[in-house]
PyMOL Python script that loads the backbone (N, CA, C, O; Angstrom):
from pymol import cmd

cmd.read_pdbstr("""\
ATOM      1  N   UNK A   1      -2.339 139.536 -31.739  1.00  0.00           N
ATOM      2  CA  UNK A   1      -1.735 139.635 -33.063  1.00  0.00           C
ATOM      3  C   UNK A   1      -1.778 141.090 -33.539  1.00  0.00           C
ATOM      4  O   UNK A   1      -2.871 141.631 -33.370  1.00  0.00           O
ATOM      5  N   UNK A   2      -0.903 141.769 -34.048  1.00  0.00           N
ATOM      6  CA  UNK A   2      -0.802 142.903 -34.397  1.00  0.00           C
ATOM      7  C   UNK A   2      -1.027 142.904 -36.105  1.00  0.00           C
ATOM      8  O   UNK A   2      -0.377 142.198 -36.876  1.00  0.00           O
ATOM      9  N   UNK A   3      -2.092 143.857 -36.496  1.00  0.00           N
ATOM     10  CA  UNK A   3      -2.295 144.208 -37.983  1.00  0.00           C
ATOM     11  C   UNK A   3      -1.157 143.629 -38.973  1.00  0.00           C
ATOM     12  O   UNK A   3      -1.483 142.745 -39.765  1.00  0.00           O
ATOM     13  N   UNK A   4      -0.001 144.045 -38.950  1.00  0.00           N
ATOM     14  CA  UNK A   4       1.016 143.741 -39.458  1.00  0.00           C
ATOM     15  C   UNK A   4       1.123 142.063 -39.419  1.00  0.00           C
ATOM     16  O   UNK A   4       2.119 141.567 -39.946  1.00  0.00           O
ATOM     17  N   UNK A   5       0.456 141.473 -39.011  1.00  0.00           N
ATOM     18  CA  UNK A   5       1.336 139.979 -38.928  1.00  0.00           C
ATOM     19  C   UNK A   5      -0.113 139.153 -39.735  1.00  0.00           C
ATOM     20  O   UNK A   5      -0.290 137.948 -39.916  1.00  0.00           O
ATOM     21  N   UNK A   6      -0.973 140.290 -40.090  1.00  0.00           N
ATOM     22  CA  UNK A   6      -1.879 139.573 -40.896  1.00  0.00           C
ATOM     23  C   UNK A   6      -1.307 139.650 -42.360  1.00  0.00           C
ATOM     24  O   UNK A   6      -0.552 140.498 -42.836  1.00  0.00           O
ATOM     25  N   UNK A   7      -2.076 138.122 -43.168  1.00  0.00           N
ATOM     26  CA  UNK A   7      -1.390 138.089 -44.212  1.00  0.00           C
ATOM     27  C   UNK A   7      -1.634 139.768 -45.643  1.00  0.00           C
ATOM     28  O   UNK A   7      -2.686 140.330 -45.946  1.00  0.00           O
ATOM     29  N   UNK A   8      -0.294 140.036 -46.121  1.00  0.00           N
ATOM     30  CA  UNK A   8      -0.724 140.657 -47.491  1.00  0.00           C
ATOM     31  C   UNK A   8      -0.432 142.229 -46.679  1.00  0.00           C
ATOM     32  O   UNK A   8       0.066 143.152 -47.324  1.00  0.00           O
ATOM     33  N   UNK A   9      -0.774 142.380 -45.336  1.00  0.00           N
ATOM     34  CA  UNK A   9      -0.178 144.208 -44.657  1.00  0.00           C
ATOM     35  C   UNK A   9       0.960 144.102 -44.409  1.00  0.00           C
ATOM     36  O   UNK A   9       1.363 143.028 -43.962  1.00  0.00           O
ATOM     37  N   UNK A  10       1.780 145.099 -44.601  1.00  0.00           N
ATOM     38  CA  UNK A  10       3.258 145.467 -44.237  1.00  0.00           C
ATOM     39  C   UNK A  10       2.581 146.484 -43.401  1.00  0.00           C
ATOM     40  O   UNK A  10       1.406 146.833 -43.293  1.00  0.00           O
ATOM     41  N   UNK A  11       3.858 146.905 -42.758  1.00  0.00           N
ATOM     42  CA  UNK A  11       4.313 147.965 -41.842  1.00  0.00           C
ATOM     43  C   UNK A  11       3.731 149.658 -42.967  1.00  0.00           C
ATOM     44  O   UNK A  11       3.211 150.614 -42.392  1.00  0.00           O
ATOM     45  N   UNK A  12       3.892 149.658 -43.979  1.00  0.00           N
ATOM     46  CA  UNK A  12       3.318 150.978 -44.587  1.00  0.00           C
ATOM     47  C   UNK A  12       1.823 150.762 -44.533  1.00  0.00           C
ATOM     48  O   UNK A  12       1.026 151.503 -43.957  1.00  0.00           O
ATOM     49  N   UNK A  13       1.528 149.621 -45.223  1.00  0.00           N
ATOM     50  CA  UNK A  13      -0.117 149.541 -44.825  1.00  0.00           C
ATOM     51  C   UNK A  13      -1.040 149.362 -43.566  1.00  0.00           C
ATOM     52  O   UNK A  13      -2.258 149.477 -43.430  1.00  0.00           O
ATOM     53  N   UNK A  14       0.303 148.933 -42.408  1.00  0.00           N
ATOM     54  CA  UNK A  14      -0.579 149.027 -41.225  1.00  0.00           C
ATOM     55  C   UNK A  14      -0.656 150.043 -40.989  1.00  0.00           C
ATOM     56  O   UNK A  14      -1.769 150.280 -40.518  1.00  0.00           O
ATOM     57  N   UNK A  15       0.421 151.522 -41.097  1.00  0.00           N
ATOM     58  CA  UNK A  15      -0.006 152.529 -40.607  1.00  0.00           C
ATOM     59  C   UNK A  15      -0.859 153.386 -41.612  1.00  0.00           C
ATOM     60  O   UNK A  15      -1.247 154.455 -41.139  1.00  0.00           O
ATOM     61  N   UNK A  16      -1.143 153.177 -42.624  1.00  0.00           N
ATOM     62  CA  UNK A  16      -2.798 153.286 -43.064  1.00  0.00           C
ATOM     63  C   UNK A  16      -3.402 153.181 -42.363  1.00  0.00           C
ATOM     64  O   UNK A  16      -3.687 154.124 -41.625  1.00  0.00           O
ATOM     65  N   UNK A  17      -3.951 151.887 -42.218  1.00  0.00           N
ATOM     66  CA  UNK A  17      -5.365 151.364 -40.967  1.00  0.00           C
ATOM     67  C   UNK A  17      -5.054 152.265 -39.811  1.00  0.00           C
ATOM     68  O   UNK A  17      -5.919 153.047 -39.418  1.00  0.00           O
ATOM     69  N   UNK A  18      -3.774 152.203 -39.192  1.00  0.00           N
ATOM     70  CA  UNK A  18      -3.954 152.448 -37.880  1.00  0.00           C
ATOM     71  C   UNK A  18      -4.640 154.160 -38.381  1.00  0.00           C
ATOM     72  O   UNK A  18      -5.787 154.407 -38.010  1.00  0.00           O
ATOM     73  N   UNK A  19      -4.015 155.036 -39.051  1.00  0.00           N
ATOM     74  CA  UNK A  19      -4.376 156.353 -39.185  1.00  0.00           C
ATOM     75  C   UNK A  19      -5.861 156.495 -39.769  1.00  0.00           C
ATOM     76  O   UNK A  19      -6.355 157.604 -39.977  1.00  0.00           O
ATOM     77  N   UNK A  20      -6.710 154.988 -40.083  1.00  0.00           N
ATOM     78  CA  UNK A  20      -7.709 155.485 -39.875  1.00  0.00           C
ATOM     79  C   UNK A  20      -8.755 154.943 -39.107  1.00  0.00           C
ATOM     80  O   UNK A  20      -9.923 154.632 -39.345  1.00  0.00           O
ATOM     81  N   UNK A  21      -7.808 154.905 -37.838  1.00  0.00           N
ATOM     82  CA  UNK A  21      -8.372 153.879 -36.907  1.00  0.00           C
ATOM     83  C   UNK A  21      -8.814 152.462 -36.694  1.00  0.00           C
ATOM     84  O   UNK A  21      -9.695 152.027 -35.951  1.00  0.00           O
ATOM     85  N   UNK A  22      -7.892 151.757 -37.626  1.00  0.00           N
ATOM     86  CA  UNK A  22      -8.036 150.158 -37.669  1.00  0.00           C
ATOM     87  C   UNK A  22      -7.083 149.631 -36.896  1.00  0.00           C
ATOM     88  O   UNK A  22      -5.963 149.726 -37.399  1.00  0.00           O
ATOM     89  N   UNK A  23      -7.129 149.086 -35.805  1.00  0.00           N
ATOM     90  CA  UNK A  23      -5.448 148.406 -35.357  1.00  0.00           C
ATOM     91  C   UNK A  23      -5.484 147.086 -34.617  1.00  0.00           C
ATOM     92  O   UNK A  23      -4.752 146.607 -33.751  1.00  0.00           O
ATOM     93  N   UNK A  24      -6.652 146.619 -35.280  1.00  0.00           N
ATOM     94  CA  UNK A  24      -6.902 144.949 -34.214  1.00  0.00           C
ATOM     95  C   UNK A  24      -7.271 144.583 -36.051  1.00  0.00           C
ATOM     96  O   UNK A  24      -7.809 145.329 -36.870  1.00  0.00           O
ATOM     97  N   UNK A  25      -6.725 143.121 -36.243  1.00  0.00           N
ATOM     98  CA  UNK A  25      -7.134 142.169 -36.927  1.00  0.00           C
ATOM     99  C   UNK A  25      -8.647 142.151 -36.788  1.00  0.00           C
ATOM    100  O   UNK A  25      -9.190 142.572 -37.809  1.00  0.00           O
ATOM    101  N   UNK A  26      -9.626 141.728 -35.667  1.00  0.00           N
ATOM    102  CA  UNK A  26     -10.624 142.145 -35.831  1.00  0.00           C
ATOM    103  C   UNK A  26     -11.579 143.201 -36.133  1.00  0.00           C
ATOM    104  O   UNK A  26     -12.744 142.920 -36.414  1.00  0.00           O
ATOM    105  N   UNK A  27     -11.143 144.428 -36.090  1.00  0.00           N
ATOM    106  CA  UNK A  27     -11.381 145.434 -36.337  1.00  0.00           C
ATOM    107  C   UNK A  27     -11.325 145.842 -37.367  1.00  0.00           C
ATOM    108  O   UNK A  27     -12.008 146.833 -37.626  1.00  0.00           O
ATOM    109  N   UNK A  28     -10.340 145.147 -38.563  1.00  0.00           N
ATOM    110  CA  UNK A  28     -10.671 145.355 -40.070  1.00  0.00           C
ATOM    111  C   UNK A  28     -11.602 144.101 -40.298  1.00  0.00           C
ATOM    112  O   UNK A  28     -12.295 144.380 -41.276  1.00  0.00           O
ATOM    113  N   UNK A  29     -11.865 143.090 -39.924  1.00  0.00           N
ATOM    114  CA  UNK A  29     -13.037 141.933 -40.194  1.00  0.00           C
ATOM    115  C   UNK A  29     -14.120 142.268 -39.934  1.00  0.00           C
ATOM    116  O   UNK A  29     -15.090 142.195 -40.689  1.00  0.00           O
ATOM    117  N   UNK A  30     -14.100 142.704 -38.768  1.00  0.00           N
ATOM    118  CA  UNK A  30     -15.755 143.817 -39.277  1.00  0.00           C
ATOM    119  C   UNK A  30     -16.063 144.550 -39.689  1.00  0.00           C
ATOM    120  O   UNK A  30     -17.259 144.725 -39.921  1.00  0.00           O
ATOM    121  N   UNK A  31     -14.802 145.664 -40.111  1.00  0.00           N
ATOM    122  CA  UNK A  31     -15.385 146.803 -40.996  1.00  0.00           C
ATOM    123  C   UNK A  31     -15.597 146.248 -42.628  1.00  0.00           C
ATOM    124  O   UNK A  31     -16.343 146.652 -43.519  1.00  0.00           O
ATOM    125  N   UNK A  32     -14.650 145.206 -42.587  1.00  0.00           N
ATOM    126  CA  UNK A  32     -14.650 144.737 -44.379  1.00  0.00           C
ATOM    127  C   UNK A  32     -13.799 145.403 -44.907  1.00  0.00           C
ATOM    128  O   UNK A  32     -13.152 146.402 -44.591  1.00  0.00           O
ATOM    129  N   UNK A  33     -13.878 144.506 -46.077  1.00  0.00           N
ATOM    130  CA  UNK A  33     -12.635 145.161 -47.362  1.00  0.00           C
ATOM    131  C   UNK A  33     -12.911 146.184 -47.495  1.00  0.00           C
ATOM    132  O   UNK A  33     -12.202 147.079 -47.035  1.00  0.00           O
ATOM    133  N   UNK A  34     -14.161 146.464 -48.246  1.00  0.00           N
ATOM    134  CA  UNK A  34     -14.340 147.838 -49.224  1.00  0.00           C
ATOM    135  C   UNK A  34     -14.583 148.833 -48.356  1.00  0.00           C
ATOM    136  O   UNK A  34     -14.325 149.976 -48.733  1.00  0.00           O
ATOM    137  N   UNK A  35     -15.138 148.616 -46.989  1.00  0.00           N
ATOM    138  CA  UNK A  35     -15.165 150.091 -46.348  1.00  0.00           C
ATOM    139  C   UNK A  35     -13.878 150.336 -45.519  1.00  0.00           C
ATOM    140  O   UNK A  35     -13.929 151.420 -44.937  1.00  0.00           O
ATOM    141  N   UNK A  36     -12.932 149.755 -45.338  1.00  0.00           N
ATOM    142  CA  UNK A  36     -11.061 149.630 -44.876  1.00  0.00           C
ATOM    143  C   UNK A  36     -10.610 150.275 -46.240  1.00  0.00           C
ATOM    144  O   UNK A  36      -9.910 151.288 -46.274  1.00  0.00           O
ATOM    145  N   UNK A  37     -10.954 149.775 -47.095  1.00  0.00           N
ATOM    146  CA  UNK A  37     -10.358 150.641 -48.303  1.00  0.00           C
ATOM    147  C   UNK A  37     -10.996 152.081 -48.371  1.00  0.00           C
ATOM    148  O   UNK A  37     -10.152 152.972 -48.275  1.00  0.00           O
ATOM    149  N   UNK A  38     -12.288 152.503 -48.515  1.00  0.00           N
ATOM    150  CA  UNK A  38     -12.518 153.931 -48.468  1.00  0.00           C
ATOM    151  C   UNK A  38     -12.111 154.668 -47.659  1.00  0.00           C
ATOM    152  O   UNK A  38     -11.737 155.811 -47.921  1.00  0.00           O
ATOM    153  N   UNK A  39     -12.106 154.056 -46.313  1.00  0.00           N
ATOM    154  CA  UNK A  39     -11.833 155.051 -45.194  1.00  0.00           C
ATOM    155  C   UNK A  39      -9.870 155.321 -45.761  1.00  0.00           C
ATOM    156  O   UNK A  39      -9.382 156.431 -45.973  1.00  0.00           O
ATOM    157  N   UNK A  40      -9.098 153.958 -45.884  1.00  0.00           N
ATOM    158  CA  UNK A  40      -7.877 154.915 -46.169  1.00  0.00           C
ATOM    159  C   UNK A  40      -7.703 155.521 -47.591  1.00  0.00           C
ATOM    160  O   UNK A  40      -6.708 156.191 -47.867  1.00  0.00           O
ATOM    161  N   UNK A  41      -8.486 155.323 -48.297  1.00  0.00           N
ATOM    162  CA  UNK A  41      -8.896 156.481 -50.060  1.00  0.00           C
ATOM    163  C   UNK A  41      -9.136 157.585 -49.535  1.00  0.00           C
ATOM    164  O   UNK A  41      -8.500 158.525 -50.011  1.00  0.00           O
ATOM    165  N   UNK A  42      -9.764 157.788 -48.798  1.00  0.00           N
ATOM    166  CA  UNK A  42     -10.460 159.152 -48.265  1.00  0.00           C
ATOM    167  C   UNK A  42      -9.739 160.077 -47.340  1.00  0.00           C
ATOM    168  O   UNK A  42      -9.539 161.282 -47.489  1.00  0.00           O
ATOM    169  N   UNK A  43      -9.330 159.169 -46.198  1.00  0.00           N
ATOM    170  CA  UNK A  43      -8.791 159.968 -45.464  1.00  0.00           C
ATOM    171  C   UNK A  43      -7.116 160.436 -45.203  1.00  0.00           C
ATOM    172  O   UNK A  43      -6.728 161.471 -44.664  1.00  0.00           O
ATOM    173  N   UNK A  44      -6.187 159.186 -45.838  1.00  0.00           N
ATOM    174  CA  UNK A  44      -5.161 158.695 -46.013  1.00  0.00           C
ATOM    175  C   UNK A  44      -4.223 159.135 -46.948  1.00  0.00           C
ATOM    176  O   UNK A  44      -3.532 160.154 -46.963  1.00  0.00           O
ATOM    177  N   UNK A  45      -4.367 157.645 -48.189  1.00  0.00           N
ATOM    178  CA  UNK A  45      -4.144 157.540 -49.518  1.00  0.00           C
ATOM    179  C   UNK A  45      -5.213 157.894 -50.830  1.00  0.00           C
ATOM    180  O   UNK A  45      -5.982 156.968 -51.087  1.00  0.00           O
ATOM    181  N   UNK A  46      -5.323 158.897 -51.528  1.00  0.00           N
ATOM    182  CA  UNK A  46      -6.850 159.094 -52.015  1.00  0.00           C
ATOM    183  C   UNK A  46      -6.051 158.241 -53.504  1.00  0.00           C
ATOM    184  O   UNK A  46      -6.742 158.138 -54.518  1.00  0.00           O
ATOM    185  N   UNK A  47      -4.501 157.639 -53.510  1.00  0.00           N
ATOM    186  CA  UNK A  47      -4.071 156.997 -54.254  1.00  0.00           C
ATOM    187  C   UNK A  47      -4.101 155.512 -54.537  1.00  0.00           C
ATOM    188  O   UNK A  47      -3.715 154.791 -55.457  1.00  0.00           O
ATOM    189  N   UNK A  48      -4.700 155.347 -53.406  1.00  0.00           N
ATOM    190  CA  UNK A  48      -4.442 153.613 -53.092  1.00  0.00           C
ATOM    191  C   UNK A  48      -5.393 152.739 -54.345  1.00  0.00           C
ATOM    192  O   UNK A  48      -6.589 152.912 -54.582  1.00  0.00           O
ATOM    193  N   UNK A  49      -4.677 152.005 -54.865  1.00  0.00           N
ATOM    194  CA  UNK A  49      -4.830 151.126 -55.500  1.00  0.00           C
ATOM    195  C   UNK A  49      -5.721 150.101 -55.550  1.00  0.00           C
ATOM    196  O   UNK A  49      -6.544 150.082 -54.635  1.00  0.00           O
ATOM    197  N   UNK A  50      -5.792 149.073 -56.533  1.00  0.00           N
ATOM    198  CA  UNK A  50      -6.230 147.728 -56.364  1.00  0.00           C
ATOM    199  C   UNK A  50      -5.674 146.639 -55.698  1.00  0.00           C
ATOM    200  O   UNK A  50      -6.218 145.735 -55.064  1.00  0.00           O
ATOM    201  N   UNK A  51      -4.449 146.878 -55.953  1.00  0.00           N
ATOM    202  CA  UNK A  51      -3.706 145.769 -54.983  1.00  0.00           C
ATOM    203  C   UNK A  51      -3.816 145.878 -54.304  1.00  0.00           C
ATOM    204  O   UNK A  51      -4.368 144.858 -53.892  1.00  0.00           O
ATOM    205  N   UNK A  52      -3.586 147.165 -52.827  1.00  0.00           N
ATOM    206  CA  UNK A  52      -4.144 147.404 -51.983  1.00  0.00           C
ATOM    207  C   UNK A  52      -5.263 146.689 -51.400  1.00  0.00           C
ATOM    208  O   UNK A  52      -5.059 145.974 -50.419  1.00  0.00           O
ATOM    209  N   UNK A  53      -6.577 146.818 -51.965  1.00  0.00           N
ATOM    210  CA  UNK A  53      -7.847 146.284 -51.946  1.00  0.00           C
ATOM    211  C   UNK A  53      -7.916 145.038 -51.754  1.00  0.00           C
ATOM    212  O   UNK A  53      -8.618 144.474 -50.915  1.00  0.00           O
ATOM    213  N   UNK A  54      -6.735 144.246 -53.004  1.00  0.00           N
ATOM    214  CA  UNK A  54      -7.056 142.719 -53.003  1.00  0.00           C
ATOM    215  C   UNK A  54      -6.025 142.051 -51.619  1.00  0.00           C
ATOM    216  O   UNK A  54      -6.176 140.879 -51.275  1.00  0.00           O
ATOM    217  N   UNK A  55      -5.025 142.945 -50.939  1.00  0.00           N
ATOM    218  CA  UNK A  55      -4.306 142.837 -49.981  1.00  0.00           C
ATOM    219  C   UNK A  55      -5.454 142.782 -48.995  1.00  0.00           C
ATOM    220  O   UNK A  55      -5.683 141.678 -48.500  1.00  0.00           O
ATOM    221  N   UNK A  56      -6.331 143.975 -48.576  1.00  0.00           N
ATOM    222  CA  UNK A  56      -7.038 143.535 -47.464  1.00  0.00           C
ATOM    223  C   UNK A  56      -7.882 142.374 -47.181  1.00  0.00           C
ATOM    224  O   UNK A  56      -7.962 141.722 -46.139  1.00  0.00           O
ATOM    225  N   UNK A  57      -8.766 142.170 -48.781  1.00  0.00           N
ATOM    226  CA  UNK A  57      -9.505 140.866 -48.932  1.00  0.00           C
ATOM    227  C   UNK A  57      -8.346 139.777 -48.586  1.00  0.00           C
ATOM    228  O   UNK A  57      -8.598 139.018 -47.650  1.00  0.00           O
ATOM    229  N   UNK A  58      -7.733 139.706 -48.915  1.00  0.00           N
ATOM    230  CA  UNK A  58      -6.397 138.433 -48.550  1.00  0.00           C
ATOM    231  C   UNK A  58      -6.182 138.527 -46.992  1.00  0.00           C
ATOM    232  O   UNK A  58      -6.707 137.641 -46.318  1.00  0.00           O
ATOM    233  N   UNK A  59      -5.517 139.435 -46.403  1.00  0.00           N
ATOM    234  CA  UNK A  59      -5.248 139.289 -44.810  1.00  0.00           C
ATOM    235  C   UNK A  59      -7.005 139.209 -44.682  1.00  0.00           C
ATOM    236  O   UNK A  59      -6.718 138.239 -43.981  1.00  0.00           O
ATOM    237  N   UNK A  60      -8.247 139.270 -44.677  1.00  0.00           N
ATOM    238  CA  UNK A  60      -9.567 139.345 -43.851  1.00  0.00           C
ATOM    239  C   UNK A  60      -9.417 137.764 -44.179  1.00  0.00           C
ATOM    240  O   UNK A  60      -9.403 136.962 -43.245  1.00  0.00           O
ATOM    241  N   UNK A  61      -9.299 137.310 -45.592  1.00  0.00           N
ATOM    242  CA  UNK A  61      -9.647 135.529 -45.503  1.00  0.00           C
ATOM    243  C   UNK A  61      -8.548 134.906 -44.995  1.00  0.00           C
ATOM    244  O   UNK A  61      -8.758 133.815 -44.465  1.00  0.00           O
ATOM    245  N   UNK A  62      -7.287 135.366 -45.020  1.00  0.00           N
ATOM    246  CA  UNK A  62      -5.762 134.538 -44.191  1.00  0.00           C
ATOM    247  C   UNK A  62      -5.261 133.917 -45.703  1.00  0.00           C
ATOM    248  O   UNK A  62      -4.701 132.821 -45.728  1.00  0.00           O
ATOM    249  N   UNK A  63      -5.462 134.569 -46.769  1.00  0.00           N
ATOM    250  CA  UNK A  63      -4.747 133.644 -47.524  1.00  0.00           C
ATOM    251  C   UNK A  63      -3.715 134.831 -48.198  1.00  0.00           C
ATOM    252  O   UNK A  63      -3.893 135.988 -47.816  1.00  0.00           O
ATOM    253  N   UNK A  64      -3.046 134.661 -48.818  1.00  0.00           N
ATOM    254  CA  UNK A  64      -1.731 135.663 -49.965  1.00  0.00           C
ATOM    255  C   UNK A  64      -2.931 135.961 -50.895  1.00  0.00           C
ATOM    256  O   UNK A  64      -3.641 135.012 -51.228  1.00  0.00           O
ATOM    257  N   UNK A  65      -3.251 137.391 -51.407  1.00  0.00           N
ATOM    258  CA  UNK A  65      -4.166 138.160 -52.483  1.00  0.00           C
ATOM    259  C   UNK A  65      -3.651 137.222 -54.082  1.00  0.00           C
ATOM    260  O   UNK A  65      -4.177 137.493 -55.162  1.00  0.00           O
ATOM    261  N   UNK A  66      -2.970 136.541 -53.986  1.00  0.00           N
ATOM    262  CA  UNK A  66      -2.821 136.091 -55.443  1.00  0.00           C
ATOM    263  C   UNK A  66      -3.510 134.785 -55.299  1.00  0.00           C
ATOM    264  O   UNK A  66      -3.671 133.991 -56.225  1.00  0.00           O
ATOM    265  N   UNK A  67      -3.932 134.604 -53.995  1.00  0.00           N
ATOM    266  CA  UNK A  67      -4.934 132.861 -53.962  1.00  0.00           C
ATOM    267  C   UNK A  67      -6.535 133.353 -53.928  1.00  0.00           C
ATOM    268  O   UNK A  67      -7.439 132.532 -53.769  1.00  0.00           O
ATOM    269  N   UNK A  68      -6.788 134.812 -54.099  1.00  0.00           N
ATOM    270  CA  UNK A  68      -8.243 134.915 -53.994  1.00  0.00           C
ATOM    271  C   UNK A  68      -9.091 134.637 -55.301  1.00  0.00           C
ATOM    272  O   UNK A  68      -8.869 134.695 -56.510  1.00  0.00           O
ATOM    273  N   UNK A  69     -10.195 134.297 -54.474  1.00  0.00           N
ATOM    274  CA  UNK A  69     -11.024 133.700 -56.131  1.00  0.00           C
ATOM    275  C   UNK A  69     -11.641 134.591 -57.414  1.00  0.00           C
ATOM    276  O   UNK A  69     -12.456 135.507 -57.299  1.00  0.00           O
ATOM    277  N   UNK A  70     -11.055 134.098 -58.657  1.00  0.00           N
ATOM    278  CA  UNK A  70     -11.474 134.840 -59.396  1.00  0.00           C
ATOM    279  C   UNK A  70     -12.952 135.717 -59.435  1.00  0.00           C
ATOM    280  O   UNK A  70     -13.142 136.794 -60.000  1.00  0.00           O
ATOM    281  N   UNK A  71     -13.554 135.216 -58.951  1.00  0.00           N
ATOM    282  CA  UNK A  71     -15.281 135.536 -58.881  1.00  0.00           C
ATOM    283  C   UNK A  71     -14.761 137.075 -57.764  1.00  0.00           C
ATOM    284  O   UNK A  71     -14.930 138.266 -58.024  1.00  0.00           O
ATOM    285  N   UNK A  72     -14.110 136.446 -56.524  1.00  0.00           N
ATOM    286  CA  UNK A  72     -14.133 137.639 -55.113  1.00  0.00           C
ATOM    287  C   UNK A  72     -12.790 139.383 -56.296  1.00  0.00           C
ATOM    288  O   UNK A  72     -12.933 140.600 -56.179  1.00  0.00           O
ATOM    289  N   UNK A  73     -12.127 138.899 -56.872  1.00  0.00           N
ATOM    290  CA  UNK A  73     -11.192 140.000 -57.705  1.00  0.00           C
ATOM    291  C   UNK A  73     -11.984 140.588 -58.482  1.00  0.00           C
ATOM    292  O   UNK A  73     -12.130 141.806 -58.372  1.00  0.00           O
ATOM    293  N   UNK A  74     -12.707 139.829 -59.486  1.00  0.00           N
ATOM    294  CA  UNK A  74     -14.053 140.432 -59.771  1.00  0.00           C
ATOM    295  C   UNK A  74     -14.725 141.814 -59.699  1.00  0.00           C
ATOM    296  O   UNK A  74     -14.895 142.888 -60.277  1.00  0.00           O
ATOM    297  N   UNK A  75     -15.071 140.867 -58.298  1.00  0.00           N
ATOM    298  CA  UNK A  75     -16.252 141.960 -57.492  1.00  0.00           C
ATOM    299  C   UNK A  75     -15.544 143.433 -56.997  1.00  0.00           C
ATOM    300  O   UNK A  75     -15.933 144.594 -57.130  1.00  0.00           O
ATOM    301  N   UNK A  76     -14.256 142.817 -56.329  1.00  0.00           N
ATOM    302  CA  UNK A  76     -13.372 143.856 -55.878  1.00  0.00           C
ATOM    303  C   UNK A  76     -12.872 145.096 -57.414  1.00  0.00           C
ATOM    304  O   UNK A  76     -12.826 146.319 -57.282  1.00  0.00           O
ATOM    305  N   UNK A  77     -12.618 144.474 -58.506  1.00  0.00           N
ATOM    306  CA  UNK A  77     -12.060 145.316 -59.363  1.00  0.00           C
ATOM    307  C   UNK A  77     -13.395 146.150 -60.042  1.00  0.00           C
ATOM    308  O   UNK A  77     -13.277 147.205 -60.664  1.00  0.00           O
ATOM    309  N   UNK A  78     -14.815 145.375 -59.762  1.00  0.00           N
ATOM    310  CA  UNK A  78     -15.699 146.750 -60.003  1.00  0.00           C
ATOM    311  C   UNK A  78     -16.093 147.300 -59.050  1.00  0.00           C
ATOM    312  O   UNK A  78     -17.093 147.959 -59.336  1.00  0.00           O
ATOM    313  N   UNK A  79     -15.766 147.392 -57.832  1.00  0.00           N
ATOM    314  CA  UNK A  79     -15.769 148.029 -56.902  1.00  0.00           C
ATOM    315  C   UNK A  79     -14.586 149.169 -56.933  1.00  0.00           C
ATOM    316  O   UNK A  79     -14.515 150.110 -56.142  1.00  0.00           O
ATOM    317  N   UNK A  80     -13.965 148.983 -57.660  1.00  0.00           N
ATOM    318  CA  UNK A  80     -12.503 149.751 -57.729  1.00  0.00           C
ATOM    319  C   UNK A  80     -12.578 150.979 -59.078  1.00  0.00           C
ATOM    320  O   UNK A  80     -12.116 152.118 -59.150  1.00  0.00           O
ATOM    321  N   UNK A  81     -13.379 150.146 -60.051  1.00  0.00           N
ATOM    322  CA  UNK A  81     -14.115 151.045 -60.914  1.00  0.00           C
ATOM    323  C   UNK A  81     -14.943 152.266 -60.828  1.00  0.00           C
ATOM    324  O   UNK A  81     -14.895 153.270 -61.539  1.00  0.00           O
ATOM    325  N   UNK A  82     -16.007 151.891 -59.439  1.00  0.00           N
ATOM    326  CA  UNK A  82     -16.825 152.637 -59.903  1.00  0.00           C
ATOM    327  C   UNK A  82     -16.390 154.088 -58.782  1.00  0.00           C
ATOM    328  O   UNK A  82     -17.204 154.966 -58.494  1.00  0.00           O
ATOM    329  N   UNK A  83     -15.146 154.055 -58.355  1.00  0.00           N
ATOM    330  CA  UNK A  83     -14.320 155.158 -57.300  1.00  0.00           C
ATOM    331  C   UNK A  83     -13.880 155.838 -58.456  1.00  0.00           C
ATOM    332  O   UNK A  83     -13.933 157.036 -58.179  1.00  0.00           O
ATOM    333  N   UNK A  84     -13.456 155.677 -59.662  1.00  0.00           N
ATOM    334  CA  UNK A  84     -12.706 156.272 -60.314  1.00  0.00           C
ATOM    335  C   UNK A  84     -13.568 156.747 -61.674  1.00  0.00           C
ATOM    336  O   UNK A  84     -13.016 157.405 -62.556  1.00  0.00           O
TER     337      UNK A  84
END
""", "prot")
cmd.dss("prot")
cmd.show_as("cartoon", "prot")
cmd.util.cbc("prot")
cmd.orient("prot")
């Protein structure tokens, strides 16, 4: 399966990952959301967003980012806080 065919990444956000060395579905499941998101904040996009964020949590669980649980957006949006 190629990055792209996980749920919530397009083709612009796979070549994020890939540029910062993510390019197996598994390979963002073990690094996790929030450190897939720093590495492309940092090295990438130092623009990238929340949606972004709640996109990776969505393709890591297989569901569309608008089915994640209020409690997991949460966590993610003060995680998103404390970058800025």
């Amino acid at each position: 399966m190629k990055i792209s065919e996980m749920k919530n990444i397009g083709v612009v956000n796979e070549e994020k990952l890939e540029q910062v060395g993510i390019v197996t579905p598994d390979q963002l499941r073990e690094l996790g959301t929030e450190a897939a998101f720093l590495k492309i904040r940092h090295l990438v996009d130092d623009g990238a967003c929340l949606h972004l964020l709640y996109g990776l949590e969505g393709a890591i669980q297989d569901i569309p980012k608008r089915e994640l649980s209020e409690r997991r957006k949460a966590e993610l949006r003060d995680f998103f806080k404390q970058l800025n």
